[in-house]
Rosetta silent file (secondary structure, phi, psi, omega in degrees, C-alpha in Angstrom):
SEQUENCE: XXXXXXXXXXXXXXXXXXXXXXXXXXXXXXXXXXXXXXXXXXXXXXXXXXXXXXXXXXXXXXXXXXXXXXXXXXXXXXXXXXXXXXXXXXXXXXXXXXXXXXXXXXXXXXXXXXXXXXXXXXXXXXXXXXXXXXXXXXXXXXXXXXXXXXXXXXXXXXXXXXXXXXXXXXXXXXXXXXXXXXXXXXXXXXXXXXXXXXXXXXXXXXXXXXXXXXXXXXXXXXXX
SCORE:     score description
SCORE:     0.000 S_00000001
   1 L     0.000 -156.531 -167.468   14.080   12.543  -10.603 S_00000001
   2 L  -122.239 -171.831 -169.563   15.481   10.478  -14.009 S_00000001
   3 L  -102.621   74.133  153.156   16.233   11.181  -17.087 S_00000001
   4 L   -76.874  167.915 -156.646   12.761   11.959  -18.426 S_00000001
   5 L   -78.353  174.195 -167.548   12.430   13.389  -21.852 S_00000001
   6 L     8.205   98.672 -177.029   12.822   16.382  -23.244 S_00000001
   7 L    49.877  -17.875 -143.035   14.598   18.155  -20.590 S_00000001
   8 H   -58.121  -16.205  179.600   11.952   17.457  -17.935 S_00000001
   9 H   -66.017  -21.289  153.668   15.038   16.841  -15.535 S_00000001
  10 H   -78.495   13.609  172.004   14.984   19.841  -14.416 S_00000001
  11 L  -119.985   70.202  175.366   11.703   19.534  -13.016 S_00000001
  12 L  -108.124  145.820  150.070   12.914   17.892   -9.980 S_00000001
  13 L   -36.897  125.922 -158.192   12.176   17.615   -6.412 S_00000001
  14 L   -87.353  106.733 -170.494   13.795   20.123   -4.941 S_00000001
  15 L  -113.066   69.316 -159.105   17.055   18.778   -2.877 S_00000001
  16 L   -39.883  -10.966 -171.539   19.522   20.436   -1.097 S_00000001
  17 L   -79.655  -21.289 -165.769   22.343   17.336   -0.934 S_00000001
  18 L   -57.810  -39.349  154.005   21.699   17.703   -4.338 S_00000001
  19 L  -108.911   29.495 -173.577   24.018   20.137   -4.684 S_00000001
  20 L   -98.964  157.072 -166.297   26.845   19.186   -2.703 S_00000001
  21 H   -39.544  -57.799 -168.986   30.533   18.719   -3.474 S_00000001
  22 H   -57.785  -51.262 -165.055   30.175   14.850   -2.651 S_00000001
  23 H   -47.522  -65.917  157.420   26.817   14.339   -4.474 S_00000001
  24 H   -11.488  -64.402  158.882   28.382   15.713   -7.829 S_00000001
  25 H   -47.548  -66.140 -162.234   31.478   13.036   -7.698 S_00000001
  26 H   -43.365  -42.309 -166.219   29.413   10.347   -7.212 S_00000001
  27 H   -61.554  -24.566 -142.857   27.153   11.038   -9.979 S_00000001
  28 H  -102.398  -39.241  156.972   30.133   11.836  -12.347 S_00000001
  29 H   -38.068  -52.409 -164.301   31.645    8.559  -11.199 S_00000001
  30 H   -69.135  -62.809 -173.829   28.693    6.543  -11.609 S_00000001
  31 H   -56.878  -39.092  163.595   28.491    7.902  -15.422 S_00000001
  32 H   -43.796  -59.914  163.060   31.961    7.040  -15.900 S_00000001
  33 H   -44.937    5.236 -179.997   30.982    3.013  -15.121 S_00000001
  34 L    69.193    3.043  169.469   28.372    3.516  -17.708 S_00000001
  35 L   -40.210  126.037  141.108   25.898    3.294  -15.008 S_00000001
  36 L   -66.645  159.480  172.082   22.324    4.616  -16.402 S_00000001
  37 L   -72.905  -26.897  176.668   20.193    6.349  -15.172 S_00000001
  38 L   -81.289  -15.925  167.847   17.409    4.026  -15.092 S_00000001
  39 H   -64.793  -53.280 -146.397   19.729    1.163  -13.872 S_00000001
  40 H   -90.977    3.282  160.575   20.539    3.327  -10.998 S_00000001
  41 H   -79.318  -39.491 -171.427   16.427    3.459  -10.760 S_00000001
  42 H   -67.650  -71.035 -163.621   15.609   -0.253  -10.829 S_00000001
  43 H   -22.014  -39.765  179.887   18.605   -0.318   -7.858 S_00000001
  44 H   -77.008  -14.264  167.155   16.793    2.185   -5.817 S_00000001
  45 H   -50.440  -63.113 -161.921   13.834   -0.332   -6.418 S_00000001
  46 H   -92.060  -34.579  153.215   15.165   -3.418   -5.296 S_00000001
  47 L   -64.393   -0.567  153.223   16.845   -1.408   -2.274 S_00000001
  48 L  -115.122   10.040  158.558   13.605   -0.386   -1.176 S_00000001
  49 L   -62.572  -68.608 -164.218   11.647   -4.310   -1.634 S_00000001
  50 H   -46.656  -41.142 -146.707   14.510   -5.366    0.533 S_00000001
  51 H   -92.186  -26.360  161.260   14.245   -2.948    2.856 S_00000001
  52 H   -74.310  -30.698 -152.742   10.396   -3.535    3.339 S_00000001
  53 H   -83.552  -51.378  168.858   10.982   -7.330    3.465 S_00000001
  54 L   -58.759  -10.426  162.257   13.777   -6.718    6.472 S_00000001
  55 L   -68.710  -50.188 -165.552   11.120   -4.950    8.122 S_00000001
  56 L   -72.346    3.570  179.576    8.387   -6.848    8.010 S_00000001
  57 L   -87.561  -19.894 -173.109   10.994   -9.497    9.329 S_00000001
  58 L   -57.008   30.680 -166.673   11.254   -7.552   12.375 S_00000001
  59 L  -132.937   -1.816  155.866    8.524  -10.119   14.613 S_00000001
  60 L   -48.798  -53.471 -165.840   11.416  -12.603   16.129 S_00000001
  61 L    86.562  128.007  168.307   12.596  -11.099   18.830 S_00000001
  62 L    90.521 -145.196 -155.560   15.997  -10.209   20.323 S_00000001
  63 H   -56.713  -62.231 -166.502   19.477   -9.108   18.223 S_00000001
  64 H   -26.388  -43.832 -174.250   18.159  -10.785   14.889 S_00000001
  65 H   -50.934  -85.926  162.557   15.058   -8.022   15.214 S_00000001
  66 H    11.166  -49.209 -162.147   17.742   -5.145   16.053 S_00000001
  67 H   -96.068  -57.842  167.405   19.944   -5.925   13.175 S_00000001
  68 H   -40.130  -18.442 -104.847   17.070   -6.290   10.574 S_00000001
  69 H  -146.162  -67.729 -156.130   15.811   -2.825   11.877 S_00000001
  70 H   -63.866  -53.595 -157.107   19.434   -1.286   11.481 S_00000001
  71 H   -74.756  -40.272  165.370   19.774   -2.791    7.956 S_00000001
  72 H   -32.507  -72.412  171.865   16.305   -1.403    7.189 S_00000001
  73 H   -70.891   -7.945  164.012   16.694    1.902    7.616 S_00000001
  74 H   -67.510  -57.187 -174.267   20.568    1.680    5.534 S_00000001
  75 H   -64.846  -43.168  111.920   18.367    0.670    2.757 S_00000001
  76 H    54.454 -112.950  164.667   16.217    2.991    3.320 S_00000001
  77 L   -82.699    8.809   -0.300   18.223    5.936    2.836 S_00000001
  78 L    75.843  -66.374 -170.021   19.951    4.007   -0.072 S_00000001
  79 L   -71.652  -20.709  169.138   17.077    3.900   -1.921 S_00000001
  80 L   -87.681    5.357 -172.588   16.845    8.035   -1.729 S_00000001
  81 H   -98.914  -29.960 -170.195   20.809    8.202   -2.424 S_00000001
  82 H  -106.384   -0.354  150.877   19.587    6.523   -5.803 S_00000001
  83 H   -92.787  -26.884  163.048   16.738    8.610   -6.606 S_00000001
  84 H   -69.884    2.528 -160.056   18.502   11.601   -6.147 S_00000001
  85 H  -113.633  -46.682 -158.861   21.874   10.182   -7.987 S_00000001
  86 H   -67.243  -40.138  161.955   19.682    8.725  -11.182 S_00000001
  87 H   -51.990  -58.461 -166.998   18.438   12.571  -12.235 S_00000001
  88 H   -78.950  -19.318 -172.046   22.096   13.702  -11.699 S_00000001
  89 H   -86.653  -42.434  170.018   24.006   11.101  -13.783 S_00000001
  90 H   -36.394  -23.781 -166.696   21.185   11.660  -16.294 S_00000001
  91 H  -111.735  -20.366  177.441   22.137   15.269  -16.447 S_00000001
  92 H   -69.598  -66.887 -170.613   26.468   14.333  -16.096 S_00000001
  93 H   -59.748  -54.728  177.554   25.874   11.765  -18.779 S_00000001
  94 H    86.419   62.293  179.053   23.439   13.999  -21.222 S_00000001
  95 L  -129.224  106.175 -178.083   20.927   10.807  -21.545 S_00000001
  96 L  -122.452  158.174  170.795   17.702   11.287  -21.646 S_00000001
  97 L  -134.873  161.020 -149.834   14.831    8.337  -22.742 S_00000001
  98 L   -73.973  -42.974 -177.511   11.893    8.128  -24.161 S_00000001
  99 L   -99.648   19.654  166.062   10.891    5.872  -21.143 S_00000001
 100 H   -68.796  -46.961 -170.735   12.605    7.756  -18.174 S_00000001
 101 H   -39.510  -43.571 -171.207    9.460    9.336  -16.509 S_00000001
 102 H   -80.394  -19.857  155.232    8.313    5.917  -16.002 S_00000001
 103 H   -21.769  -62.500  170.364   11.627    4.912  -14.610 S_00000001
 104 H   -46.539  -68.354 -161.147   11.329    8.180  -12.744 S_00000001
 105 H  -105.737  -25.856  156.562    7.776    7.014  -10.983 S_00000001
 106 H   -58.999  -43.571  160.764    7.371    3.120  -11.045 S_00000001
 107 H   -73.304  -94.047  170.277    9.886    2.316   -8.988 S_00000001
 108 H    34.016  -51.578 -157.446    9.418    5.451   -6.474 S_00000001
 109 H   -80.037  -60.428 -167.209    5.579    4.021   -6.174 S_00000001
 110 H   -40.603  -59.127 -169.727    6.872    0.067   -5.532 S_00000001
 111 H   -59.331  -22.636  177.762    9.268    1.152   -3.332 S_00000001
 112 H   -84.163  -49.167  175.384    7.075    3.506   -0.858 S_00000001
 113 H   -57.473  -48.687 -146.211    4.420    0.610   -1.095 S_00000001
 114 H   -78.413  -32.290 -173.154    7.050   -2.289   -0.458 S_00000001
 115 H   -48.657  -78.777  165.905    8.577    0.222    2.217 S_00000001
 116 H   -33.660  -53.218 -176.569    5.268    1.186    4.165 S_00000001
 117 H   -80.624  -51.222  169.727    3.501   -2.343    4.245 S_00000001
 118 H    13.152  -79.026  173.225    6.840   -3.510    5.503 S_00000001
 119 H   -85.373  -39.485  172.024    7.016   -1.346    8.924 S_00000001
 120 H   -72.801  -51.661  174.465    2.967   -2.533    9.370 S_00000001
 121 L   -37.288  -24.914 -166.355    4.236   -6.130    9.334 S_00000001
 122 L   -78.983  167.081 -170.566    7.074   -5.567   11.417 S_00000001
 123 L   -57.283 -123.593 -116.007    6.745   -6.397   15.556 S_00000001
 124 L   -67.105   -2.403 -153.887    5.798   -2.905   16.366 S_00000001
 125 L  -105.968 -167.834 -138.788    3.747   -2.067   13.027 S_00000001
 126 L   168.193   90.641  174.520   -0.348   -2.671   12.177 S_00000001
 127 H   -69.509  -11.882  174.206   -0.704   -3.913    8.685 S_00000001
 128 H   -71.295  -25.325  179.291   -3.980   -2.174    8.086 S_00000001
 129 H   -90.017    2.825  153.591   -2.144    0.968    8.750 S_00000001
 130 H   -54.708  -48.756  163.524    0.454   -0.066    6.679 S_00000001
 131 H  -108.931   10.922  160.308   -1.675   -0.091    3.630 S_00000001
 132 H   -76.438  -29.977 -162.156   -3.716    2.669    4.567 S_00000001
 133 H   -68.615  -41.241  173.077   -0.593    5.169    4.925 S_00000001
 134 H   -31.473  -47.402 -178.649    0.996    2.836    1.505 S_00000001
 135 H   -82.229  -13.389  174.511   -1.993    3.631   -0.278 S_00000001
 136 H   -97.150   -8.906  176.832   -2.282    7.350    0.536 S_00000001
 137 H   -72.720  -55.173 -161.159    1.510    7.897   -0.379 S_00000001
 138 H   -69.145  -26.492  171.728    0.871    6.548   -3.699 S_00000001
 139 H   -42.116  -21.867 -164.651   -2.370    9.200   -3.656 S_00000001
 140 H   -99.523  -62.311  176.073    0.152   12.068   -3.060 S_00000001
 141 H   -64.502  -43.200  152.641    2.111   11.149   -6.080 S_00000001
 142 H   -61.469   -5.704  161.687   -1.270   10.842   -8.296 S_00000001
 143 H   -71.020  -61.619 -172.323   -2.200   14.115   -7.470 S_00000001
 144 H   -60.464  -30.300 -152.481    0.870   15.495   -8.004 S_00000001
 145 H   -99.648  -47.881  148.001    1.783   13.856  -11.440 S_00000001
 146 H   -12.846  -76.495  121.725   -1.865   14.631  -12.319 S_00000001
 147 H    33.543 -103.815  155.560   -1.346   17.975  -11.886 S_00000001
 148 H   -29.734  -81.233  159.371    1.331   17.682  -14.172 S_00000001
 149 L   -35.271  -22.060 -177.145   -0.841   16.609  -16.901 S_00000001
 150 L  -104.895  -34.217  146.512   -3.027   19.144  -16.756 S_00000001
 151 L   138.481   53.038  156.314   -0.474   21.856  -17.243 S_00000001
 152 L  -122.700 -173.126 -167.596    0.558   22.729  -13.678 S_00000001
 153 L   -89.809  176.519 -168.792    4.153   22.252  -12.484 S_00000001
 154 L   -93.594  147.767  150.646    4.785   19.240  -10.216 S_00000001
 155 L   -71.409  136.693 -174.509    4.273   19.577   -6.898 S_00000001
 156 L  -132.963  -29.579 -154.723    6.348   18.265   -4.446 S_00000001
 157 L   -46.039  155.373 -170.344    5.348   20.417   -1.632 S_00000001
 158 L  -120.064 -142.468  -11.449    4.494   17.933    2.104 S_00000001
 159 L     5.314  -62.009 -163.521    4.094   17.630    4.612 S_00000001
 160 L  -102.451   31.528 -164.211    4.196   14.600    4.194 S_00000001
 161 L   -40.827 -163.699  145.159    6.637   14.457    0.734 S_00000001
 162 L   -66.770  -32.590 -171.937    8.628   11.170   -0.317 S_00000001
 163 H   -79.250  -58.626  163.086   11.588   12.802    1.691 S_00000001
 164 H   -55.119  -40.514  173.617    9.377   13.154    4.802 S_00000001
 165 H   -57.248  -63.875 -169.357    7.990    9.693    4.934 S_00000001
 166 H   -68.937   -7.333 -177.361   11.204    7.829    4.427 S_00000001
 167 H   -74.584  -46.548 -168.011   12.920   10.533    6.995 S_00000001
 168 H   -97.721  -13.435  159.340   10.419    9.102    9.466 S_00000001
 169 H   -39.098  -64.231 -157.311   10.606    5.409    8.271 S_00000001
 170 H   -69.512  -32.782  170.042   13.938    5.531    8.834 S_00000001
 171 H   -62.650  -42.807 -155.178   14.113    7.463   12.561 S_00000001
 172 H   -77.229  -47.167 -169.907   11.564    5.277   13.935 S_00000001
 173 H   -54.618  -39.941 -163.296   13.582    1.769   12.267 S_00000001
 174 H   -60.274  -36.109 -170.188   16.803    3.360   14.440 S_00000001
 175 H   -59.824  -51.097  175.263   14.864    3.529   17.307 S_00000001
 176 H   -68.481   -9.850 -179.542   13.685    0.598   17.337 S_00000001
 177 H   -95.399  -10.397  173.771   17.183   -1.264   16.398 S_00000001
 178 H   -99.802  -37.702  164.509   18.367    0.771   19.816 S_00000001
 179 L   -31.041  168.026  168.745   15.829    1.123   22.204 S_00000001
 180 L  -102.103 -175.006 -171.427   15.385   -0.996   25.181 S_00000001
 181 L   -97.127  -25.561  179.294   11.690   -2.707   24.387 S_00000001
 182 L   -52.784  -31.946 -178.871   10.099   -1.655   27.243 S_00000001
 183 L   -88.747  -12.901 -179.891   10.106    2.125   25.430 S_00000001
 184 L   -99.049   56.422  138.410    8.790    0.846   21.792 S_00000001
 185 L  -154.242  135.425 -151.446    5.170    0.640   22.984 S_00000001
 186 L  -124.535  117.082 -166.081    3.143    3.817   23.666 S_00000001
 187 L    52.968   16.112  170.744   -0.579    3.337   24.734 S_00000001
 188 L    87.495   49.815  159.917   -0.590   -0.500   23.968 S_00000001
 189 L  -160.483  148.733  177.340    0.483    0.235   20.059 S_00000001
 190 L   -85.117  179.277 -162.911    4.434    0.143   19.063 S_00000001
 191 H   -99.098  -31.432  166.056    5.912    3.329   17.721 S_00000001
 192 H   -60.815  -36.061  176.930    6.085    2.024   14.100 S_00000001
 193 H   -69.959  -49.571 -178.242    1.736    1.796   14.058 S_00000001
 194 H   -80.407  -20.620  166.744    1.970    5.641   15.343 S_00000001
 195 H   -40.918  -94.481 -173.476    4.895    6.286   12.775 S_00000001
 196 H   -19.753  -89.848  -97.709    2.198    5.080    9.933 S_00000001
 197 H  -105.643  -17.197  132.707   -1.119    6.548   11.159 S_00000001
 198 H   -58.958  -22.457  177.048    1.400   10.095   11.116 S_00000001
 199 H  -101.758  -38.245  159.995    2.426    9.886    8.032 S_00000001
 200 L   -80.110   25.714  148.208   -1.133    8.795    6.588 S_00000001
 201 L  -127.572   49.572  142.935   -2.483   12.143    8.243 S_00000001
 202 L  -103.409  -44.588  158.288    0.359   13.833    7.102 S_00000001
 203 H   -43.939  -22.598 -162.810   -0.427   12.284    3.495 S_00000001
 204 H   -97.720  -56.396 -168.027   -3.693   13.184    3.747 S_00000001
 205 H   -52.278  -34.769 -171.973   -2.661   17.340    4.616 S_00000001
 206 H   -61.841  -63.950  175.911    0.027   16.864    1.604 S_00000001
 207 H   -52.879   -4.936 -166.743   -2.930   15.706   -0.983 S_00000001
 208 H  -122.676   -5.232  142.644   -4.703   18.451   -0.048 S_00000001
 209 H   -77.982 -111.016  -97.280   -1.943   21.162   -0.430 S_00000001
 210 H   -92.500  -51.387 -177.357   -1.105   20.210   -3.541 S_00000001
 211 H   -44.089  -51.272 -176.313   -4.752   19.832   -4.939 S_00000001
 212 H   -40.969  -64.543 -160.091   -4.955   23.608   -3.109 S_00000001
 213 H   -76.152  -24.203 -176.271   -1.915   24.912   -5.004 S_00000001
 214 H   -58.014  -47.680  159.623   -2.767   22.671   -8.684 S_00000001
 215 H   -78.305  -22.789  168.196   -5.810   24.488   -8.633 S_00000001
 216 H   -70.262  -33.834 -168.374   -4.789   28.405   -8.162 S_00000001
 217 H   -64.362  -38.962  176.740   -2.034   27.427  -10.467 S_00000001
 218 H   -57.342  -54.186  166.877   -4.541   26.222  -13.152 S_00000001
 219 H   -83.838   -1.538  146.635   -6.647   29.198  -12.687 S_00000001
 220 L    95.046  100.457  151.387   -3.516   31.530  -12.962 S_00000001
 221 L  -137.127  -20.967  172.405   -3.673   32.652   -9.569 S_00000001
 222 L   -98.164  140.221  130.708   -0.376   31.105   -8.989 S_00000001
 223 L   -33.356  108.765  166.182    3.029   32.225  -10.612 S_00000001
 224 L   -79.467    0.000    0.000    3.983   28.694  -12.513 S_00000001
């Protein structure tokens, strides 16, 4: 997460890289350049537009596809190296703003929508299922921040998480920059259309765990 106010940064998604040797440099490096944390938010922004726009670029045919595909899923993964890095230089740096939460969740939403409708545009993809799973992603993050607001802790819990999506974004973009073509279509639909229509009913199991635990928490049935 950012550098939302009053401490709040420790009410993060729960990461394991997050504590690794490397992850730690970078961040303490990045706050040495004066990077912000909310700089290093917009970044993860505009590395996940691009990374929908090379998908959805994906309907040419031959190497050009391949290499869009490849570059896709670097960006990708890029755009989660800078939401997990933007929380930690926020906590290396000791900066917090008034305006991080929305740092924290406006890009996050742009980027899962720009991501998602992307891969349905792309050769193998289905834009209606593009903005149905796009639109049920951002549902899992109104629930959750919701929640929040009402005075339960955030949820992160998935299936289908922010971690999970782009995890499967990104396997299916390899596949497809590697494959031979004859293997990316399964029952007359490419493997990017069944990527989506998994991840919106994994979105759908997620909103409905977290409403599950927001309410026991709310009614003290849960340990907060």
């Amino acid at each position: 997460m950012n550098n939302a106010v009053n401490g709040s940064v420790g009410d993060r998604r729960p990461i394991k890289t997050r504590d690794t040797q490397w992850a730690h440099r970078m961040a303490a490096f990045l706050a040495r350049r004066g990077l912000t944390p909310n700089m290093i938010s917009v970044s993860g922004m505009v590395s996940g537009i691009l990374a929908g726009g090379l998908l959805s670029l994906t309907v040419q045919g031959g190497r050009l596809d391949r290499i869009c595909w490849i570059l896709g899923a670097g960006l990708v993964q890029l755009r989660l190296l800078a939401n997990m890095l933007d929380g930690m230089v926020a906590v290396e740096s000791g900066q917090c703003s008034l305006v991080g939460e929305l740092y924290n969740e406006i890009p996050d939403r742009v980027s899962d929508t720009a991501i998602l409708i992307g891969l349905g545009c792309s050769s193998g993809g289905n834009p209606i299922a593009g903005l149905i799973a796009a639109g049920l992603a951002l549902f899992t993050a109104y629930v959750r921040a919701m929640g929040k607001a009402a005075g339960a802790q955030n949820e992160f819990c998935g299936p289908m998480a922010k971690p999970h999506r782009m995890f499967l974004v990104t396997g299916v973009s390899i596949f497809y920059a590697v494959a031979p073509v004859s293997f990316q279509t399964f029952a007359g639909r490419g493997a990017a259309e069944w990527m989506l229509w998994l991840i919106t009913l994994g979105c759908l199991v997620t909103v409905l765990r977290r409403l599950t635990r927001i309410a026991r928490t709310l009614r003290g049935e849960r340990d907060v």
